[in-house]
N, C-alpha and C positions, 0 to 999 in steps of 0.2 A: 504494500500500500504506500503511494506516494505522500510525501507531508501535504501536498495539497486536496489529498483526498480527506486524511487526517481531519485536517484545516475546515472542511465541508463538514463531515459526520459530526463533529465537534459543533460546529454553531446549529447542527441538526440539533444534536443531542438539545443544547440550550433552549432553540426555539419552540421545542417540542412537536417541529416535521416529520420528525419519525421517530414511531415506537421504541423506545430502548432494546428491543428483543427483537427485532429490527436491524441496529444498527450495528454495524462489524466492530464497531470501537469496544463494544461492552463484551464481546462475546467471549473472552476466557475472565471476565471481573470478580467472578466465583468459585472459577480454578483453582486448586492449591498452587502453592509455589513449586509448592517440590513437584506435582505437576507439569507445569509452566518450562521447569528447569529441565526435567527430562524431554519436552518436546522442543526446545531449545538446541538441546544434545542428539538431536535425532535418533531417541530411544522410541517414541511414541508417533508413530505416523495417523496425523492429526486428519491427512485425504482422507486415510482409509476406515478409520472411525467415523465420519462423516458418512463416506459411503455405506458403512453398514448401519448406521441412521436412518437413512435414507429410505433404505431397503426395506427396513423395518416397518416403516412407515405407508410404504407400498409403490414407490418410486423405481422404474427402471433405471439404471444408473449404466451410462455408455460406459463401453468398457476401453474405448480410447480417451487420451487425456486433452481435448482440446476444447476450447472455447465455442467452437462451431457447434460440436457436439450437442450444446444446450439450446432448451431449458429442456429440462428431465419431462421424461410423461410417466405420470402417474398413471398405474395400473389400474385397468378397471375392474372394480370387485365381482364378482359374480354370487350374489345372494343363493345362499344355501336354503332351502326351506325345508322342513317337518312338511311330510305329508301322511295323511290321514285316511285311508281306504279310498286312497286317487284324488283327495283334496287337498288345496294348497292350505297349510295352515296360516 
């Protein structure tokens, strides 16, 4: 992130333009450190944590890493129903 994007999310954060849970600047604020430190040290790959967020969530997540690539499509669920001697519950 450039200090001018920084610079932006910042006066976002102030102005209240965008949701804190939202904004990239806040997103490890609740981290631990020793957290922070290990991803830092490239003990913790923070991508692929995300991706498996993601997933969780229900989002296909391209399995190359570019920018093109996006915005993800979420998976369409397919409702499971109970049925009942041929009726939909």
């Amino acid at each position: 992130m450039t200090p001018e994007q920084i610079e932006m999310y910042n006066k976002a954060a102030e102005l209240g333009t965008i949701p804190d849970d939202m904004n990239p600047i806040f997103l490890f604020s609740i981290t631990h450190s020793h957290l922070l430190l290990r991803i830092v040290a490239d003990e913790i790959d923070v991508v692929a944590l995300a991706k498996r967020e993601l997933e969780n969530r229900g989002y296909d997540i391209p399995k190359v890493k570019t920018k093109s690539s996006l915005p993800l499509v979420k998976k369409t669920a397919v409702k499971k129903t109970a049925t009942k001697k041929g009726k939909t519950l």
